[in-house]
C-alpha positions as a Markdown table, in Angstrom:
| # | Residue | x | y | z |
|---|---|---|---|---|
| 1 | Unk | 63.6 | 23.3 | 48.1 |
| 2 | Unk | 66.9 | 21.4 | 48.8 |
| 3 | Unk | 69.8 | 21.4 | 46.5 |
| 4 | Unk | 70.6 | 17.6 | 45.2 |
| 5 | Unk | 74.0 | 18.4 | 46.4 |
| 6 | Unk | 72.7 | 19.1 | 50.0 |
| 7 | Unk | 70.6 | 15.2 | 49.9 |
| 8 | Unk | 72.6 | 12.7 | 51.1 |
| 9 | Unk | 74.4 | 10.6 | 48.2 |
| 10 | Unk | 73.0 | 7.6 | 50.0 |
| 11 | Unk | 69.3 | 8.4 | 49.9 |
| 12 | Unk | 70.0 | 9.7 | 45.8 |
| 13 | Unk | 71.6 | 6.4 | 45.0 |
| 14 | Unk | 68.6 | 4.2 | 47.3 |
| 15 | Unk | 66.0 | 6.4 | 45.3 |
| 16 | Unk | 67.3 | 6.1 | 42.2 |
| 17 | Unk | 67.6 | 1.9 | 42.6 |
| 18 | Unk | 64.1 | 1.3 | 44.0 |
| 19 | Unk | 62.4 | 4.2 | 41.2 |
| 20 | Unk | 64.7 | 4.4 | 37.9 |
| 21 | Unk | 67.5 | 2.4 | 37.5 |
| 22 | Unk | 68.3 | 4.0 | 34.1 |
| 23 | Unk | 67.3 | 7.2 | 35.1 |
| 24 | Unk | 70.6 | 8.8 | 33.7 |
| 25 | Unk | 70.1 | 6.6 | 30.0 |
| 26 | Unk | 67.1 | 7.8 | 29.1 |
| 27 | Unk | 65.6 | 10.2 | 27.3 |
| 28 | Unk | 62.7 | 11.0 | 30.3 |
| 29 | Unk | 60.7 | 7.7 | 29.1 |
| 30 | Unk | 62.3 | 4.2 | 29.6 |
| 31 | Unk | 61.2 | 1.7 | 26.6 |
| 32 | Unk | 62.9 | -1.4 | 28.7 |
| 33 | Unk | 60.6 | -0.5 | 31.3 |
| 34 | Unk | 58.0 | 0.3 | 29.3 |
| 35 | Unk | 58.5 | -3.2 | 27.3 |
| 36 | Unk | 58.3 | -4.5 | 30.5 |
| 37 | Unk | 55.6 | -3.2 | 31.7 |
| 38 | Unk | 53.4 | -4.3 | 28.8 |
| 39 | Unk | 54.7 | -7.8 | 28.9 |
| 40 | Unk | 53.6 | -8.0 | 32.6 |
| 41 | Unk | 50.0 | -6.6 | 31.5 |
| 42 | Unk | 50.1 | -9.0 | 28.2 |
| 43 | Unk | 51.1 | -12.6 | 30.3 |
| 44 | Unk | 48.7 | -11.3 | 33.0 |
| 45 | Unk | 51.0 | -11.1 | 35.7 |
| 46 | Unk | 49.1 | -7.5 | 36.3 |
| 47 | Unk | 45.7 | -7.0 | 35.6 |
| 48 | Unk | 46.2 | -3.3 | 34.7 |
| 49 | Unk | 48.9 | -1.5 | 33.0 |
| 50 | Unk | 51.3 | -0.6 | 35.5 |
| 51 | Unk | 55.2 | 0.2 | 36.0 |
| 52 | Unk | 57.4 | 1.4 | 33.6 |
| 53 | Unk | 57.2 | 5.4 | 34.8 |
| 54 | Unk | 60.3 | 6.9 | 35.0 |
| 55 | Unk | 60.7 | 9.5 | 38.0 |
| 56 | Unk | 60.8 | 11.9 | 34.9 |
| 57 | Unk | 57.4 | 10.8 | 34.1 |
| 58 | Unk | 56.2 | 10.4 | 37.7 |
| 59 | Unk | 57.7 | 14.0 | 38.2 |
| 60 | Unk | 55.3 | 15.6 | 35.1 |
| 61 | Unk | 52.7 | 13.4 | 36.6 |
| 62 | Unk | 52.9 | 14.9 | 39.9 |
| 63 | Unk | 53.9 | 18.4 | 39.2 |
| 64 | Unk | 53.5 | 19.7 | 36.0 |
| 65 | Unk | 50.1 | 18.2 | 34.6 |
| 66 | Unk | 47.9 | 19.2 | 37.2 |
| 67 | Unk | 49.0 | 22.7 | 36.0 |
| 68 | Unk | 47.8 | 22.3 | 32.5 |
| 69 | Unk | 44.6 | 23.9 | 31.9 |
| 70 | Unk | 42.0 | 21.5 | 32.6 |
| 71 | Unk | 43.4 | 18.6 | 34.0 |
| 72 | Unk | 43.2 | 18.1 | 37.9 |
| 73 | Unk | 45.6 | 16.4 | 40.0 |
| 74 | Unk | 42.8 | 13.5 | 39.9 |
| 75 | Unk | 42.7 | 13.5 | 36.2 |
| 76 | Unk | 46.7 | 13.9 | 36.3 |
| 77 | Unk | 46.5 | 10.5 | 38.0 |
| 78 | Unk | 43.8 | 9.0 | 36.1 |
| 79 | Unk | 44.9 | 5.4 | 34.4 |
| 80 | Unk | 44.1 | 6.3 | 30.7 |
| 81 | Unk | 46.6 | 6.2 | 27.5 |
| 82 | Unk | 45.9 | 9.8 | 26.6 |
| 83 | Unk | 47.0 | 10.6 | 29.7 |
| 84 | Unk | 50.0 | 8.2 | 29.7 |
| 85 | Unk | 50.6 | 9.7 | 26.4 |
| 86 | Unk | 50.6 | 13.1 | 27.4 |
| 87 | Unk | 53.1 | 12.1 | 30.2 |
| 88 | Unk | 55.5 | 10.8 | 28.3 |
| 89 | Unk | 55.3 | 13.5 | 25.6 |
| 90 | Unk | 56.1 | 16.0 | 28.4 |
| 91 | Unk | 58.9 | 14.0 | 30.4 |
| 92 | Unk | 60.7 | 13.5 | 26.8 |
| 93 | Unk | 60.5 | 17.7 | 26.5 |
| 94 | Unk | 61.3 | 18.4 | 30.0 |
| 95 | Unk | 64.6 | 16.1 | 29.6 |
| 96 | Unk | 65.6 | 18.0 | 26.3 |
| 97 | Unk | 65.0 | 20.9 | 28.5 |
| 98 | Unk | 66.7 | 20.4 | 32.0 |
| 99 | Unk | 69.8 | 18.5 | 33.8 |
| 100 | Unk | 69.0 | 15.3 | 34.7 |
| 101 | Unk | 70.6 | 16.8 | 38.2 |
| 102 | Unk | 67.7 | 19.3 | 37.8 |
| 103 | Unk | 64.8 | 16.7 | 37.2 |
| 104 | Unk | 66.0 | 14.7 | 40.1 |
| 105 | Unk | 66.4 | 17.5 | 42.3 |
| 106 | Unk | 62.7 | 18.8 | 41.4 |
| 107 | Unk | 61.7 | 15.1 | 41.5 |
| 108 | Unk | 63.7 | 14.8 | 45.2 |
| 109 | Unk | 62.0 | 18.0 | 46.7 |
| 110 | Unk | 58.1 | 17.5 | 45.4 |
| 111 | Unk | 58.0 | 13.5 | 45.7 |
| 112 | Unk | 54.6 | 12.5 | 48.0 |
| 113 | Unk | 56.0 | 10.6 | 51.0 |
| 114 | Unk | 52.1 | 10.0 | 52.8 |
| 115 | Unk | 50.6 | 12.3 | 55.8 |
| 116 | Unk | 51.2 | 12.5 | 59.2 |
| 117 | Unk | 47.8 | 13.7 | 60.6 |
| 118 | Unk | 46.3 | 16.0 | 58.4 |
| 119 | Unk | 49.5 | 17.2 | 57.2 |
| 120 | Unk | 50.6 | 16.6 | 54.0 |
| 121 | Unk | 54.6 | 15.3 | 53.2 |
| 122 | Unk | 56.5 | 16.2 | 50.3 |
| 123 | Unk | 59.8 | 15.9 | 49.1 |
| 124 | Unk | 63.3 | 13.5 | 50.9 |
| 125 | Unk | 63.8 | 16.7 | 53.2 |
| 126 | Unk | 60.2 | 17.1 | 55.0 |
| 127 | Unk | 60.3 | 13.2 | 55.0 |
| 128 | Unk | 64.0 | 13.1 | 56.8 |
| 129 | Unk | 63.1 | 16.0 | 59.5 |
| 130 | Unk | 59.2 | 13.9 | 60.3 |
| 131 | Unk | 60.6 | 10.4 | 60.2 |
| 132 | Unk | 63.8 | 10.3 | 61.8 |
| 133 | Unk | 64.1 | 14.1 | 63.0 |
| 134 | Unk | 67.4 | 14.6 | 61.1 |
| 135 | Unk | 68.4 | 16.7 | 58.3 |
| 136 | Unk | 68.5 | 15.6 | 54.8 |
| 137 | Unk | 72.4 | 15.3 | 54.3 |
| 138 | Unk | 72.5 | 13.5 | 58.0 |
| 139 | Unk | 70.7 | 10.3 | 57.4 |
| 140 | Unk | 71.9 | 6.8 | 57.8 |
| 141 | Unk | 71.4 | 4.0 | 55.2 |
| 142 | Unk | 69.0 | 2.4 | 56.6 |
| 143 | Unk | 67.0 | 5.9 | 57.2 |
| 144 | Unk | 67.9 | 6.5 | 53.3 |
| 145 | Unk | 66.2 | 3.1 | 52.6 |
| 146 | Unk | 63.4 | 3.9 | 54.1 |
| 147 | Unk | 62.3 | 7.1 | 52.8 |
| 148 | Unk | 63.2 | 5.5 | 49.2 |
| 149 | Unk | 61.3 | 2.6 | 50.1 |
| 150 | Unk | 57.9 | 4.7 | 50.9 |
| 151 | Unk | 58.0 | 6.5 | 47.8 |
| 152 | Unk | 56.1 | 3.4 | 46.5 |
| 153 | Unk | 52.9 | 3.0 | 48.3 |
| 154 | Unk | 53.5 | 6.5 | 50.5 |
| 155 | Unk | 50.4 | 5.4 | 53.0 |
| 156 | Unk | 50.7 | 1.8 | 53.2 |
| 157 | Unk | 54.4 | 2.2 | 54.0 |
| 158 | Unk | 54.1 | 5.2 | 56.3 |
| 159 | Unk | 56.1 | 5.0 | 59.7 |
| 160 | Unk | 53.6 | 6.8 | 61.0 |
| 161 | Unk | 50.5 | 4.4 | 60.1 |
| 162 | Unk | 52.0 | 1.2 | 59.4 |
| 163 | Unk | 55.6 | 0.7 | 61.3 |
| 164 | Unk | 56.4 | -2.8 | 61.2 |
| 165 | Unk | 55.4 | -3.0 | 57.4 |
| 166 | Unk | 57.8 | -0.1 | 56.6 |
| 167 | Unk | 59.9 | -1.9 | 58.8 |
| 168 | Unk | 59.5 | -4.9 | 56.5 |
């Protein structure tokens, strides 16, 4: 793992715009977003209940409920409100539990950035050193755009398969 302080404040600041705006306000679960989120589902702008995770909750998702007993990493991704529920129960204990410093850096370091071959990326570091061949601390803007920008849709965003849309 990288240290936050080691990530470049650019690529912190570009993660935390496109991901969690109020990631430092919360309490691990957003309700504006959440609010949000429904309203989108309610006026049908979504057909399925979407948005509104908090890198908290996208952290637990990711990390810590595929270590439960009995739930998969499928089932941790599963659209279902007992799983949404558990989620936010979790993200709201973890925050009472750690530094918000200490969620993002976990967050930073174990965030899915899509594959290069058979080869699995994880976390702003591995992404930095396979994208642009630089350290973490080293990239530019743009290159801290980037990698904040594939967070969202890790393999339809890739550099590797889909360049000009990442580009985009």
């Amino acid at each position: 793992p990288v240290a936050l302080s080691a990530i470049q404040p650019k690529l912190v600041e570009a993660v935390l715009s496109i991901e969690d705006r109020r990631f430092n306000e919360h309490p691990g679960v957003d309700p504006i977003g959440v609010l949000g989120a429904i309203t989108s589902y309610a006026t049908g702008r979504r057909s399925y209940l979407a948005g509104g995770s908090t890198i908290t909750q996208q952290l637990v998702r990711n990390v810590f409920l595929p270590r439960f007993e009995g739930i998969t990493l499928q089932e941790a991704r599963r659209r279902s409100f007992r799983r949404k529920a558990l989620e936010a129960f979790v993200s709201i204990i973890l925050t009472s539990r750690a530094s918000k410093d200490d969620i993002l850096e976990m967050y930073l370091n174990n965030v899915p950035l899509g594959q290069r071959g058979s080869f699995a990326i994880f976390g702003v570091a591995e992404a930095s050193r396979l994208f642009f061949g630089k350290d973490v601390s080293n990239v530019s803007l743009a290159e801290a755009a980037t990698i904040a920008g594939v967070i969202q849709q890790p393999s339809a965003l890739s550099p590797f398969n889909n360049p000009q849309r990442c580009r985009d």
